[in-house]
Short mmCIF file of the C-alpha atoms (twelve columns), coordinates in Angstrom:
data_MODEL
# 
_entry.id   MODEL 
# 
loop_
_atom_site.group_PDB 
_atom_site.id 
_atom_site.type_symbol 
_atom_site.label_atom_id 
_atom_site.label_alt_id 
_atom_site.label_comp_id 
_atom_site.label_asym_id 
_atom_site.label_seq_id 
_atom_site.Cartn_x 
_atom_site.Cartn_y 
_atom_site.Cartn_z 
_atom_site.pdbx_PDB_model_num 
ATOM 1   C CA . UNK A 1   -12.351 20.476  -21.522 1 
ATOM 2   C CA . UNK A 2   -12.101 21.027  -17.562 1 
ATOM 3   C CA . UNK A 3   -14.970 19.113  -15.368 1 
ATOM 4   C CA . UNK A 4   -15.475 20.674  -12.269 1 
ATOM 5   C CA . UNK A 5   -15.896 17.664  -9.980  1 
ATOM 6   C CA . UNK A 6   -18.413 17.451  -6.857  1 
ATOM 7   C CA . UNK A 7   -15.563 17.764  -4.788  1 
ATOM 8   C CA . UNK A 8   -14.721 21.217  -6.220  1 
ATOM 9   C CA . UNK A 9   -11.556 20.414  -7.953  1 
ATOM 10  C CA . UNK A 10  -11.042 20.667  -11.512 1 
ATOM 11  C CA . UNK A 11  -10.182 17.049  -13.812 1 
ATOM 12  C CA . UNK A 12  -7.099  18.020  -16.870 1 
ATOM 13  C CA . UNK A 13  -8.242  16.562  -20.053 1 
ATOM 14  C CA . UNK A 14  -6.379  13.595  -20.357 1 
ATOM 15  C CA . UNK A 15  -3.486  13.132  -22.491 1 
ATOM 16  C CA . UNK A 16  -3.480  12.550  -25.886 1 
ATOM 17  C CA . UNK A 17  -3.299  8.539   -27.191 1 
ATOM 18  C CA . UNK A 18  0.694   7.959   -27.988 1 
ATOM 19  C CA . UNK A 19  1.233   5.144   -30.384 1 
ATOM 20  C CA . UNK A 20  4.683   3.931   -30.349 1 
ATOM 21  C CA . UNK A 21  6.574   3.185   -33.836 1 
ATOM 22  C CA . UNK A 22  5.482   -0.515  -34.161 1 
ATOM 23  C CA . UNK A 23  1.500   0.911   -34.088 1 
ATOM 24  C CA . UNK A 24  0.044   1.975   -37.856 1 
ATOM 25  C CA . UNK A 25  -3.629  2.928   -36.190 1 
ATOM 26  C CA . UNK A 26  -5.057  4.023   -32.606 1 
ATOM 27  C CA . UNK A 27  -8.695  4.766   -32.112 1 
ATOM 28  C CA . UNK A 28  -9.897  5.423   -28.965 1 
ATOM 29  C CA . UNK A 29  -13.669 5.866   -27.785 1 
ATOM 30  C CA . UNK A 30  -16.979 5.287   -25.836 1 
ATOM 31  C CA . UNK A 31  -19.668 3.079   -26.798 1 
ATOM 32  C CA . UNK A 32  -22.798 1.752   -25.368 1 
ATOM 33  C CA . UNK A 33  -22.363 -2.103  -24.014 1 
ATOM 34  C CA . UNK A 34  -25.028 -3.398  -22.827 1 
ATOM 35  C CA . UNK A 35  -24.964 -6.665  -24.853 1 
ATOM 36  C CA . UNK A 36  -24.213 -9.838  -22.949 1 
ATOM 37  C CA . UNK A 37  -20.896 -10.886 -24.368 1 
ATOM 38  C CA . UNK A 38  -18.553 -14.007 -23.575 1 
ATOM 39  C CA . UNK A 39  -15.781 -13.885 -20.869 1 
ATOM 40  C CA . UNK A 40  -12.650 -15.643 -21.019 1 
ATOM 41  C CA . UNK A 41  -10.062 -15.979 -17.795 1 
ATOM 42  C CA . UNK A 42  -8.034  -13.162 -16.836 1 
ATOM 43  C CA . UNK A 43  -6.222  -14.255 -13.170 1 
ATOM 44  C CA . UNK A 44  -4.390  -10.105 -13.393 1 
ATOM 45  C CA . UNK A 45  -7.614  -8.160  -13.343 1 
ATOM 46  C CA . UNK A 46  -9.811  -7.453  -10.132 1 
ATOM 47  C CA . UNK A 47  -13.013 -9.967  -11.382 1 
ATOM 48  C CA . UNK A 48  -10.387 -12.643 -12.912 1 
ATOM 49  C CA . UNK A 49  -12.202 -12.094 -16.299 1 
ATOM 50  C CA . UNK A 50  -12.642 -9.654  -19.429 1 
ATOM 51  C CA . UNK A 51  -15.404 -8.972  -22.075 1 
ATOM 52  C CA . UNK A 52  -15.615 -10.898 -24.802 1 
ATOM 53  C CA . UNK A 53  -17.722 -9.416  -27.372 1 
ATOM 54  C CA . UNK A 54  -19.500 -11.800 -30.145 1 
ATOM 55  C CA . UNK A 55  -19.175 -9.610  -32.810 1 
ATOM 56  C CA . UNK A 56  -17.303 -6.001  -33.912 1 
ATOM 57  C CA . UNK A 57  -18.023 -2.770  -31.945 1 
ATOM 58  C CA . UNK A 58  -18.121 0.461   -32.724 1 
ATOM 59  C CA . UNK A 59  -17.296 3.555   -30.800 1 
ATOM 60  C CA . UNK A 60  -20.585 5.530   -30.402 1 
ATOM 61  C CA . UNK A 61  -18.540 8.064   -29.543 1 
ATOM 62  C CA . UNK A 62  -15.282 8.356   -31.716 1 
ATOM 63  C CA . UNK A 63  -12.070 10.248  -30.235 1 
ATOM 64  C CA . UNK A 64  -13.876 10.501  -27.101 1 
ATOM 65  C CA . UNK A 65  -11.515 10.510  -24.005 1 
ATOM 66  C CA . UNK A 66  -13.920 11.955  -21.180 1 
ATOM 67  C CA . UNK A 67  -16.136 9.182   -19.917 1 
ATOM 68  C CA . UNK A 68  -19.294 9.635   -17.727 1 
ATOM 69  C CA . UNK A 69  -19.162 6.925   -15.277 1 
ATOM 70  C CA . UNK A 70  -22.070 4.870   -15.454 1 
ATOM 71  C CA . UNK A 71  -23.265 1.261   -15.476 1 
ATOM 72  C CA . UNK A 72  -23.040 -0.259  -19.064 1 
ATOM 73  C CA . UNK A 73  -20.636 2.442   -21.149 1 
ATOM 74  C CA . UNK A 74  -17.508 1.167   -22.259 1 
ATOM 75  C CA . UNK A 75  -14.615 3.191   -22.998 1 
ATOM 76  C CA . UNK A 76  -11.013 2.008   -24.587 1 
ATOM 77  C CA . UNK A 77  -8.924  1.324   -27.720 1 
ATOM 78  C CA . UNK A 78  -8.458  -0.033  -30.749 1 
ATOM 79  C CA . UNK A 79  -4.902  -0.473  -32.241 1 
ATOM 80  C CA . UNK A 80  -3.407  -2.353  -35.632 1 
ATOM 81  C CA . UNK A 81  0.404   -2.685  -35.898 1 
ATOM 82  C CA . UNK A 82  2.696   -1.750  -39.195 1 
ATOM 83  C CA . UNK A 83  3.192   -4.476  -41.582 1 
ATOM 84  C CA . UNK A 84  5.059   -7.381  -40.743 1 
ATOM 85  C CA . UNK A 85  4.098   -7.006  -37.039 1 
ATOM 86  C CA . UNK A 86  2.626   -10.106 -34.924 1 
ATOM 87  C CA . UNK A 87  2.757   -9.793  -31.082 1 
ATOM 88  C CA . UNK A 88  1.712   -11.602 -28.183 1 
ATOM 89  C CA . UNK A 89  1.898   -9.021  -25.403 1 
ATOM 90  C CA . UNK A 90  -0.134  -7.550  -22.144 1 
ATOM 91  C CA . UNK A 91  -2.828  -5.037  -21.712 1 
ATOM 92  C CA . UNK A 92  -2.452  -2.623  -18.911 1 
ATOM 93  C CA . UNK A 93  -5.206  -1.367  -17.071 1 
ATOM 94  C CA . UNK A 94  -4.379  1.741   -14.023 1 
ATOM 95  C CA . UNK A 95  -7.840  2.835   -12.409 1 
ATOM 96  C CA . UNK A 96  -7.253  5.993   -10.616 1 
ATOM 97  C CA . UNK A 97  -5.125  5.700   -7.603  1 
ATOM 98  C CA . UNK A 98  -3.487  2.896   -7.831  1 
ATOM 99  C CA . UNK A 99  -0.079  2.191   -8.981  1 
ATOM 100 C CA . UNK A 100 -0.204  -1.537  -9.974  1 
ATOM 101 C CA . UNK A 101 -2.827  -2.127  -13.013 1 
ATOM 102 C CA . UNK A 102 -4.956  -4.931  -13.965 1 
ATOM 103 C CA . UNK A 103 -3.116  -6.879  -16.993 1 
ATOM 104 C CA . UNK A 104 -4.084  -9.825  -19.443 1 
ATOM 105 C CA . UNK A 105 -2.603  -11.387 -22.471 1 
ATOM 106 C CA . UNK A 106 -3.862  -10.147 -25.923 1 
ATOM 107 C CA . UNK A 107 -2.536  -10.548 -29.378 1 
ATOM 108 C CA . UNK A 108 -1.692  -7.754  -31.735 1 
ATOM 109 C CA . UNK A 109 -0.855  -7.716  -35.396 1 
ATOM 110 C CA . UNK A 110 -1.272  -5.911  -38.357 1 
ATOM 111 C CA . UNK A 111 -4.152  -8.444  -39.924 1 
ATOM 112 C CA . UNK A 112 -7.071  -6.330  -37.881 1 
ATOM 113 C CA . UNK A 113 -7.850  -4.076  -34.908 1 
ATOM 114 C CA . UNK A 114 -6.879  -5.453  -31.533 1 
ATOM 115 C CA . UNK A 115 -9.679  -3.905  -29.271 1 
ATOM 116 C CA . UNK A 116 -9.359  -3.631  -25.495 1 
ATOM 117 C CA . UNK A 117 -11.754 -1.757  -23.733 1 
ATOM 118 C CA . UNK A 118 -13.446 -1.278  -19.687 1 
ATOM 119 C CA . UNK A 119 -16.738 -1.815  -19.064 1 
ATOM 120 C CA . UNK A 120 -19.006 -0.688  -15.937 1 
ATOM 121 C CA . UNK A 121 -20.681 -3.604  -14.644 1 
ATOM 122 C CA . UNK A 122 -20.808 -2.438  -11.255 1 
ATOM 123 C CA . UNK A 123 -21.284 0.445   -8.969  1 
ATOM 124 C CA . UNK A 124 -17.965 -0.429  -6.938  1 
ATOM 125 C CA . UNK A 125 -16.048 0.338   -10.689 1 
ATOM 126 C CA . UNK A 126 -17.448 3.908   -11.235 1 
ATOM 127 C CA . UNK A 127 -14.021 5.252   -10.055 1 
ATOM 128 C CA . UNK A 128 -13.578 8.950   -11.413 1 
ATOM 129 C CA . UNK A 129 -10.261 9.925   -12.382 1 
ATOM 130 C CA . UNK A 130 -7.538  9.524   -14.647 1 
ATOM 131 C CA . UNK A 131 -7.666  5.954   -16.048 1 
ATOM 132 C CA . UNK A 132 -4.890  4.275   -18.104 1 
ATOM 133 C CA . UNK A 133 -4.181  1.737   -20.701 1 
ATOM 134 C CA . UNK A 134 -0.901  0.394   -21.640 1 
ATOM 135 C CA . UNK A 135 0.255   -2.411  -24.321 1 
ATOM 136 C CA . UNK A 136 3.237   -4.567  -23.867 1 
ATOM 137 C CA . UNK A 137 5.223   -6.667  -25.790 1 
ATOM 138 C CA . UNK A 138 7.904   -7.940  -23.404 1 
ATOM 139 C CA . UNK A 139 9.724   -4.495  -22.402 1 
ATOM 140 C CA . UNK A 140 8.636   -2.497  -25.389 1 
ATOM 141 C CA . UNK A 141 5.571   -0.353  -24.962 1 
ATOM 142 C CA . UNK A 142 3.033   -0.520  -28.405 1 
ATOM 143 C CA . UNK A 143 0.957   2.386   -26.922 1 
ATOM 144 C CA . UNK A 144 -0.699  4.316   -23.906 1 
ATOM 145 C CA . UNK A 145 -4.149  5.893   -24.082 1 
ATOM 146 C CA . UNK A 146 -5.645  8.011   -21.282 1 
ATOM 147 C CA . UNK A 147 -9.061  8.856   -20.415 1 
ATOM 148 C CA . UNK A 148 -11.130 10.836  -17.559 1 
ATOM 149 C CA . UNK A 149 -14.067 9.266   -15.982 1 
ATOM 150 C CA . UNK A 150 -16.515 11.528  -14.646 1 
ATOM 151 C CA . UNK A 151 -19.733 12.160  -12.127 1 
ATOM 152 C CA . UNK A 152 -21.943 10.660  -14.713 1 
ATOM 153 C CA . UNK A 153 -24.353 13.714  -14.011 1 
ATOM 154 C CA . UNK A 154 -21.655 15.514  -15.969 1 
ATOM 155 C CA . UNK A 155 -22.426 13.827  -19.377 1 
ATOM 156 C CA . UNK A 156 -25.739 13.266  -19.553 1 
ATOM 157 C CA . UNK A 157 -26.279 13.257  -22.878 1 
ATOM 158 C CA . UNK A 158 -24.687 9.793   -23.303 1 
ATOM 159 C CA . UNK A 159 -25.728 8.079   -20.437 1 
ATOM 160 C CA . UNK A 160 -29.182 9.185   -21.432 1 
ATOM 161 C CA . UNK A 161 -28.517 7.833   -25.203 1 
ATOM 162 C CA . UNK A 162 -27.558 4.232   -24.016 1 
ATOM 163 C CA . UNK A 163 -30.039 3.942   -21.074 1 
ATOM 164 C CA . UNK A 164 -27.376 3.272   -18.752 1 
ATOM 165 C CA . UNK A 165 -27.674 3.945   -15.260 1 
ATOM 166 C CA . UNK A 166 -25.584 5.130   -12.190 1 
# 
């Protein structure tokens, strides 16, 4: 898919997730968070906190890698590792322009889905563009998944079906 933007220029789909060898499963999606969940400390990201959520989430929308920007959708990934594998690493965050991302510790391991995601609580985070995540352990890279965040008019169809708003 190509979105036309409103400023006339045309957004590539993003790229497909790439799992690196140590990764048995990558999901990626879009789901409706509107929940209140816990936060716990995160000193490398903008708000110096991430998302907690109480219990599992589901993608709403599986496989889904365009992302209408709009207060309470969530977009990001789920991963499990091959046997054998338990990491202590860093999540990666790149919002569109800028070259040094938002990072916090997470675990990985092949016991259950590691999930790190981005949610819109604010209007000042509705960048549109090409965002990134990235997992580290040390110098290796687990995996990088892309997605495209667009004009929320552009999707309406699922900011309408979680009652977000922009």
């Amino acid at each position: 898919m190509i979105f036309a933007l409103a400023t006339g220029m045309a957004a590539a789909d993003p790229a497909p997730p790439t799992p690196g060898p140590l990764v048995a499963t990558l999901k990626v999606g879009v789901f409706c968070a509107l929940q209140a969940m816990d936060q716990r400390p995160a000193p490398g990201t903008i708000s110096g906190w991430i998302h907690v959520p109480e219990g599992k989430i589901d993608f709403h929308w599986p496989d889904r890698q365009v992302v209408p920007a709009a207060i309470g959708l969530a977009f990001g990934v789920k991963s499990q590792m091959v046997p054998g594998v338990f990491a202590t690493g860093e999540m990666r965050v790149y919002r569109p322009g800028s070259a040094t991302p938002e990072t916090w510790e997470s675990g990985f391991s092949d016991t259950g889905e590691q999930f790190a995601f981005f949610r819109f609580d604010r209007e000042d985070e509705l960048i549109h563009g090409l965002w990134r995540f990235e997992a580290w352990e040390g110098e290796t890279k687990l995996y990088a998944a892309e997605f495209e965040v667009v004009p929320a008019a552009a999707l309406p169809e699922i900011v309408n079906a979680c009652g977000a708003i922009s």
